[in-house]
C-alpha positions as CSV (number, residue, x, y, z in Angstrom):
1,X,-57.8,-20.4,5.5
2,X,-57.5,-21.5,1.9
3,X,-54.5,-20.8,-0.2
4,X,-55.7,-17.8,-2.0
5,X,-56.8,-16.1,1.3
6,X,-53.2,-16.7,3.0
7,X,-51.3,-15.0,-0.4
8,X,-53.7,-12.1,0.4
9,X,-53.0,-12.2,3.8
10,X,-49.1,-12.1,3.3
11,X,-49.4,-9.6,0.4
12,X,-50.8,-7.1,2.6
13,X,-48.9,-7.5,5.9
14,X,-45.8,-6.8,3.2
15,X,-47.5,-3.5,1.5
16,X,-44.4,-1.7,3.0
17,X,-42.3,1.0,1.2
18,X,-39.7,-1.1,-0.9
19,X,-37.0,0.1,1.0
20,X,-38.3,-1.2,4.2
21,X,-39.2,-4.2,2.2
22,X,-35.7,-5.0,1.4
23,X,-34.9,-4.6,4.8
24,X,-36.9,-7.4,5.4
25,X,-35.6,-9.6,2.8
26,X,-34.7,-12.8,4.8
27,X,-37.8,-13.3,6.1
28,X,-39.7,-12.5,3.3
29,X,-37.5,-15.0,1.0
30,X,-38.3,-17.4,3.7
31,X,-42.5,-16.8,3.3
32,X,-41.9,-16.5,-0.2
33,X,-40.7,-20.0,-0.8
34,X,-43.7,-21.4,1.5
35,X,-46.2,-19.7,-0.7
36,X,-44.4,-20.3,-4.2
37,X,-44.9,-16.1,-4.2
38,X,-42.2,-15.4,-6.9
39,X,-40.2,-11.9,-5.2
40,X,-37.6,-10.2,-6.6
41,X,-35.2,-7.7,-4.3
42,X,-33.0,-5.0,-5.9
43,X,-30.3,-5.5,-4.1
44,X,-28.3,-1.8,-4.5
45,X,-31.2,-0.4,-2.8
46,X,-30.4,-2.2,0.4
47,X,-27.1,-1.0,0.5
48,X,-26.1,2.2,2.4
49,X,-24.6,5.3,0.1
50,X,-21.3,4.8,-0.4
51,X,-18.8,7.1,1.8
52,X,-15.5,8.6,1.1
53,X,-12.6,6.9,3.5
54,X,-10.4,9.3,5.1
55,X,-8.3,7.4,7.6
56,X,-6.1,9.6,10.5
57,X,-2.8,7.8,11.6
58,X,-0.6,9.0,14.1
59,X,2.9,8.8,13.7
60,X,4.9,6.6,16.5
61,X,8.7,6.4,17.9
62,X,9.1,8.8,14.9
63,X,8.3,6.0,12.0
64,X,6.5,7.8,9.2
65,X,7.1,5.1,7.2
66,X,5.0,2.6,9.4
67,X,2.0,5.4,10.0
68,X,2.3,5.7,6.3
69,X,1.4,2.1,5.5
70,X,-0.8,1.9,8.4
71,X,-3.0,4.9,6.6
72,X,-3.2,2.6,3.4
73,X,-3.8,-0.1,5.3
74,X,-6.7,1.6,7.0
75,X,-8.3,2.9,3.4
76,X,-9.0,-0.5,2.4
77,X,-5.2,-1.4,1.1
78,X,-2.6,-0.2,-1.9
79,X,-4.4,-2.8,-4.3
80,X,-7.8,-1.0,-3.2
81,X,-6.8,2.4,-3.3
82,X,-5.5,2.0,-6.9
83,X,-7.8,-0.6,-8.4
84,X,-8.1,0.0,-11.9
85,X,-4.9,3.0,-12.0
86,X,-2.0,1.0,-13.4
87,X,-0.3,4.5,-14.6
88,X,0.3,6.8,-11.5
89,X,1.7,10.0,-10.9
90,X,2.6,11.2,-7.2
91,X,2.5,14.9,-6.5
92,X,4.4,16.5,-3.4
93,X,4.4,20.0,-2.4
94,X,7.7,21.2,-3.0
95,X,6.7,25.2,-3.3
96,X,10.5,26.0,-2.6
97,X,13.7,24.5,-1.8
98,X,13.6,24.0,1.9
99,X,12.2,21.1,3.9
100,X,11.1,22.9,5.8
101,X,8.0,24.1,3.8
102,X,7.5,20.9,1.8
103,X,6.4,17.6,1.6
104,X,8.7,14.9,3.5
105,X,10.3,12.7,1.4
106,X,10.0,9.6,3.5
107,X,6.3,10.0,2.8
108,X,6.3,10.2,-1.0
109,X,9.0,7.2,-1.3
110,X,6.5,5.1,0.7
111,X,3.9,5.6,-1.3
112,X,5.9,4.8,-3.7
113,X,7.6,2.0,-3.4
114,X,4.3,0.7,-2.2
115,X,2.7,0.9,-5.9
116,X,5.2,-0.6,-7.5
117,X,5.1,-3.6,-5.4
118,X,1.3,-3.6,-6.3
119,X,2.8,-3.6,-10.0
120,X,1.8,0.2,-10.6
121,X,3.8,2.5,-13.3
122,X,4.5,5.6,-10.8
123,X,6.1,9.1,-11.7
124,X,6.5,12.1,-9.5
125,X,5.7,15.5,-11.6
126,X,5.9,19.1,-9.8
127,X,6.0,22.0,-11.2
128,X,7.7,24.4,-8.2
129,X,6.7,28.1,-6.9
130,X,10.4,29.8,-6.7
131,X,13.7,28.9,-5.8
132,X,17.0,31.3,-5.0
133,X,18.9,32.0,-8.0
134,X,16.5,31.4,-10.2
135,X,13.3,33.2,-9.6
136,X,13.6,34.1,-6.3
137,X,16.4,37.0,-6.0
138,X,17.1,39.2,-3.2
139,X,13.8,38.3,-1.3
140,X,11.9,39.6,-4.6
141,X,10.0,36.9,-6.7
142,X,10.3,37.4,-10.6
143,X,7.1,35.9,-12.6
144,X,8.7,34.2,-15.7
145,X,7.8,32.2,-18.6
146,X,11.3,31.5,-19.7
147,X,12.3,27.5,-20.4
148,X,15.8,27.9,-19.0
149,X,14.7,29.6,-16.4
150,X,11.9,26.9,-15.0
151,X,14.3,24.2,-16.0
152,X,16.6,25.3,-13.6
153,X,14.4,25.8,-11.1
154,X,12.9,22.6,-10.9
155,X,15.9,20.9,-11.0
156,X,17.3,22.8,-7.9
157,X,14.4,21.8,-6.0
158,X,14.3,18.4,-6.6
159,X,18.0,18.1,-6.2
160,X,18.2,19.9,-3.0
161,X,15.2,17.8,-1.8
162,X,16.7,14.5,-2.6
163,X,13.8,13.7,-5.0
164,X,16.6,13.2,-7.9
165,X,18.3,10.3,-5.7
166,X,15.1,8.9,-5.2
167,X,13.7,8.7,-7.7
168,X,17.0,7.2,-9.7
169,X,17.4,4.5,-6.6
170,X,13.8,3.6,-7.2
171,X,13.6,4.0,-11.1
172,X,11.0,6.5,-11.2
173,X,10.8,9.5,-13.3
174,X,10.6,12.8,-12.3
175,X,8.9,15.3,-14.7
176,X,8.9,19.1,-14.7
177,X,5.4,20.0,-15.2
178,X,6.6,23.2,-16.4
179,X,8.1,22.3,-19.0
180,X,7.7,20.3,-22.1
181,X,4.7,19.5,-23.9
182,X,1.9,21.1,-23.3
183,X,-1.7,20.2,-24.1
184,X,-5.3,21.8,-23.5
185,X,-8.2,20.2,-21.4
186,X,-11.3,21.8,-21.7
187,X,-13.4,22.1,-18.9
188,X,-17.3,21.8,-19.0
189,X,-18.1,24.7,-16.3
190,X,-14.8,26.7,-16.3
191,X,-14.5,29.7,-13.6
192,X,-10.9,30.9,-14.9
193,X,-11.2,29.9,-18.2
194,X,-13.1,27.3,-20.7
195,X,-9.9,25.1,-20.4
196,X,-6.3,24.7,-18.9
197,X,-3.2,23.8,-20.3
198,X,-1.0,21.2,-18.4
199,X,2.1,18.8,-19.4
200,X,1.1,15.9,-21.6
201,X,2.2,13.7,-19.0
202,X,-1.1,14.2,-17.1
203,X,-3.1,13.4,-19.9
204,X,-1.3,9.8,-19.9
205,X,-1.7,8.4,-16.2
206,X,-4.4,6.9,-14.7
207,X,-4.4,8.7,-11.1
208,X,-2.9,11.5,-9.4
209,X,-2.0,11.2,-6.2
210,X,-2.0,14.6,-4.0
211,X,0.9,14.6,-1.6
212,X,0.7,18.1,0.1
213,X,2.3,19.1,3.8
214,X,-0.6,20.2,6.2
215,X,-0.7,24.1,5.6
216,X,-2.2,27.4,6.3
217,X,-1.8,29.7,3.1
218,X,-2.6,33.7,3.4
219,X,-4.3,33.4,-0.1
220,X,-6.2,30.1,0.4
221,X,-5.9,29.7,4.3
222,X,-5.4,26.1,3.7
223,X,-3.5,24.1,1.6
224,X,-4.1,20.3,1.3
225,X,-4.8,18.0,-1.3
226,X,-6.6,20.2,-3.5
227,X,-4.6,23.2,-3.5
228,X,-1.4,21.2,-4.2
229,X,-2.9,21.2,-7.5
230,X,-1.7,25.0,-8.1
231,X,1.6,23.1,-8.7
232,X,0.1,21.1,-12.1
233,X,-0.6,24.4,-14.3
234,X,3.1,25.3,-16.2
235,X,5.0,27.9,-15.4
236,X,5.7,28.4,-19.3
237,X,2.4,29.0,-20.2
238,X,1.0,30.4,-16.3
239,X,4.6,32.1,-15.0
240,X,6.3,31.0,-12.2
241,X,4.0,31.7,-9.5
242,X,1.5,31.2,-11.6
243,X,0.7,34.7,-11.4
244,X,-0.7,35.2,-14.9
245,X,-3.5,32.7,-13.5
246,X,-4.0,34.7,-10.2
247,X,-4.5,37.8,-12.0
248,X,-7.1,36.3,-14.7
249,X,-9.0,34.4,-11.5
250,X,-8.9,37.6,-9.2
251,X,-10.5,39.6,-12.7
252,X,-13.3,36.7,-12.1
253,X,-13.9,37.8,-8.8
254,X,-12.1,34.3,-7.3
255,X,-12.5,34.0,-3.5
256,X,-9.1,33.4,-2.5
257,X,-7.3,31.3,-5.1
258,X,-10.8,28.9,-5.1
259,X,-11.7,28.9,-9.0
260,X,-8.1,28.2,-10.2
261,X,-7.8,25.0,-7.3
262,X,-11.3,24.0,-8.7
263,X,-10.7,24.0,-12.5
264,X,-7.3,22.0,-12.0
265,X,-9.4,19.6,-9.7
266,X,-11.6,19.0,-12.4
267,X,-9.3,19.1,-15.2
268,X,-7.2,15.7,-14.0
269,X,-8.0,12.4,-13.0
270,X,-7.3,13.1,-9.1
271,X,-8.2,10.1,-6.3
272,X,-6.3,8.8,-3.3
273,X,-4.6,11.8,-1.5
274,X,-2.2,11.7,1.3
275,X,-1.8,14.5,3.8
276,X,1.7,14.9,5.2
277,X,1.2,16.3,8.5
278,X,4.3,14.6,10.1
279,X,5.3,18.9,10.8
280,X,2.9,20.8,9.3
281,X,2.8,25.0,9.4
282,X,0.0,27.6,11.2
283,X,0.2,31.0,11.3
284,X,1.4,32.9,7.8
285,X,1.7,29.7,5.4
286,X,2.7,28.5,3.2
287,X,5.9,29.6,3.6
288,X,6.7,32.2,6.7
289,X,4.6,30.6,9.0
290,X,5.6,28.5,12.2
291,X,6.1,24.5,12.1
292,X,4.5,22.5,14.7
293,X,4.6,18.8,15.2
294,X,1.4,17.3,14.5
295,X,2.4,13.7,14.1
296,X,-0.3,12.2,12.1
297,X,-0.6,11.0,8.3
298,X,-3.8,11.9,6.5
299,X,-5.3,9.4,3.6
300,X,-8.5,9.6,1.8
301,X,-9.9,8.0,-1.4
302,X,-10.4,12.3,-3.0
303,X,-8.9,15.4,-2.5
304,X,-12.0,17.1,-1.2
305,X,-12.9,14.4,1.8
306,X,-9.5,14.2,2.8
307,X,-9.2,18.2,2.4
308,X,-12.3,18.2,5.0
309,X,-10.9,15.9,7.3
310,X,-7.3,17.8,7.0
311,X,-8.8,21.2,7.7
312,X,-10.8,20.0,10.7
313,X,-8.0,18.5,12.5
314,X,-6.4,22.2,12.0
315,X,-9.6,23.8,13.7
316,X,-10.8,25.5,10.6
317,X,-15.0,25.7,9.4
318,X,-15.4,24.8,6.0
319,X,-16.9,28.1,5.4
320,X,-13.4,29.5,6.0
321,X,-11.8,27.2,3.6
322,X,-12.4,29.1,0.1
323,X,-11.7,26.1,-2.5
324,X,-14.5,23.8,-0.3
325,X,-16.7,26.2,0.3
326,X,-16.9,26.5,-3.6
327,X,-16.4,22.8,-4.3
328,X,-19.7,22.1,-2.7
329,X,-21.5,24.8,-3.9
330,X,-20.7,23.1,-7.5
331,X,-22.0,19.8,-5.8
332,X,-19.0,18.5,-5.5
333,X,-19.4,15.4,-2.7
334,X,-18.8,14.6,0.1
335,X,-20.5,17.9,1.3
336,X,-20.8,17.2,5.2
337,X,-18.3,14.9,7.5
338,X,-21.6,12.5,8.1
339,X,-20.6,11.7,4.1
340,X,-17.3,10.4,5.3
341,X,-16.1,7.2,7.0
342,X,-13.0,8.3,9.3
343,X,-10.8,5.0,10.2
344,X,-8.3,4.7,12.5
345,X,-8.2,8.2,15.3
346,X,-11.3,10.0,15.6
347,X,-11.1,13.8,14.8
348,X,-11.0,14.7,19.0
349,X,-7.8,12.9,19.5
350,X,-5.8,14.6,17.2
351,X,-7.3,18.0,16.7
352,X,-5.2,21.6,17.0
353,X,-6.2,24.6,16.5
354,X,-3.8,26.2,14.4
355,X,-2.9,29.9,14.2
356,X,-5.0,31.1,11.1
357,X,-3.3,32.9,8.6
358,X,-3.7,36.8,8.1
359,X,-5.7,36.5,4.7
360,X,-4.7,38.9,1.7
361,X,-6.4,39.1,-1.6
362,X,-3.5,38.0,-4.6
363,X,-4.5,41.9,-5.9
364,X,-2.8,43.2,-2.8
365,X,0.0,40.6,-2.7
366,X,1.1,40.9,-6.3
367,X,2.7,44.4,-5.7
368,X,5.5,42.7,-3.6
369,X,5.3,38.8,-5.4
370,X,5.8,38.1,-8.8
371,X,4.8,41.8,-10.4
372,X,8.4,41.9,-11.9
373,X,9.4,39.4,-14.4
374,X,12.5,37.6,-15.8
């Protein structure tokens, strides 16, 4: 067989889709060189489609800090999870006062401490539900707008939480994302509104961090990653409670508090997200629920993988998870679990079906929470 003939030959045992052809690409380089046939190979075709990482950790002999790390670890590393974020802010769930209902500290200071050893700028910002004394006032919460008010407030919360000691042993700010100045985002496909206002701070950093505690929530029947983001819109421009923004999103026909969790998520830069689920809540969350010791620490490179992987381990569908359910229907990814690399446990080992929460539309709720104002 003469040279000609065998470059025939070769071309037509290789008339294969591209894809199949890449596949091949060793042995085809090898032929290649024989025949002086001069192939190229697109190398990003040959590559798998990149998944999310959500990475499940149990916590052992009671050392968060350790699971923690281990979580990182898992996700590819602290100098992976914040490659190109130099300016980051870390946001806990501190709804209230008690420790009970919010976000261990011991997880947020680990985080912590572990960007600033990878040279990162961090902050913690929160802008807090209600507090006793200040909004919250013989078991009636006020909606409010006032300054002095919302100053107060936060500074309660993250004094009674030990975030103000923290923060002042590590050298880390702490910023009341009520307060302050206030800018406007404006947001491509809106559902609340055509844009949101948040603290200028947000506008600054490079990454948010969501820090929630695992929840159930009788508006949102969930809340993880993404719905800690209720806590960026300002109380001076939303009210305390943000009930301004529940009664505009309910007018909009939102499914549980989905469109104003959406618009927030695609408002800021969001991207690695911890779940706190050292004690996490079932039953009537977020706040009069029961706590149960789950053990585990959560960590994914978004809010909405890690928010899948979260409300799995709890037993929930994603159907019944409003904020999801609606994130996917924008075509917001990942959109199944197949999407998703889980390190670390698999989902069986850890799983618990929680107690769901008996949903009630904000409409219904409002008469008894944050109706009256300061």
């Amino acid at each position: 067989m003469n040279a000609e003939k065998e470059k025939q030959k070769v071309m037509e045992d290789f008339k294969i889709s591209r894809r199949k052809f890449i596949g091949t690409a060793s042995a085809a380089a090898l032929g290649s060189a024989a025949l002086g046939l001069n192939l190229e190979y697109d190398e990003s075709l040959s590559r798998s489609p990149k998944k999310e990482i959500v990475s499940i950790v149990r916590i052992k002999d009671r050392n968060i800090i350790r699971a923690v790390e281990e979580a990182v670890d898992l996700s590819g590393g602290i100098k992976a999870v914040t490659r190109g974020k130099n300016k980051i802010m870390l946001k806990p769930n501190l709804t209230g006062d008690s420790p009970a209902i919010t976000t261990n500290l011991i997880v947020v200071k680990t985080l912590a401490q572990l960007m600033q050893k990878a040279g990162k700028e961090v902050m913690i910002g929160e802008g807090s539900a209600a507090a006793s004394s200040f909004n919250l006032i013989n078991n009636v919460i006020y909606r409010t707008r006032k300054e002095e008010i919302l100053e107060g407030l936060q500074k309660h919360v993250f004094d009674t939480l030990g975030y103000t000691e923290m923060a002042q042993s590590l050298h880390i700010p702490l910023i009341n994302l009520h307060c302050g100045e206030i800018v406007e985002i404006p947001l491509k496909n809106g559902l609340v509104a055509k844009s949101v206002k948040v603290h200028r701070s947000l506008t600054d950093i490079d990454m948010l961090c969501s820090i929630p505690m695992m929840k159930t929530h009788v508006l949102g029947t969930v809340t993880l990653a993404m719905k800690n983001l209720i806590g960026l819109y300002p109380g001076t421009e939303y009210y305390a409670v943000r009930s301004w923004l529940h009664d505009r999103a309910a007018e909009a026909g939102s499914p549980g508090v989905a469109y104003e969790v959406i618009d927030m998520n695609n408002a800021v830069k969001t991207g690695f997200s911890v779940i706190d689920a050292s004690t996490a809540m079932e039953g009537n969350g977020p706040s009069d629920g029961t706590l149960v010791d789950m053990g585990l620490i959560v960590a994914g490179s978004s809010p909405l993988a890690t928010d899948m992987i979260g409300a799995t381990l709890m037993g929930f569908d994603f159907n019944e998870v409003p904020a999801i359910v609606l994130a996917h229907k924008m075509g917001m990814q990942p959109d199944s679990l197949d999407k998703i690399e889980i390190r670390g446990l698999k989902i069986d080992q850890c799983k618990r079906q929680f107690v769901k929460p008996e949903i009630v539309k904000w409409t219904a709720i409002n008469k008894f929470w944050g109706v009256k104002e300061l």
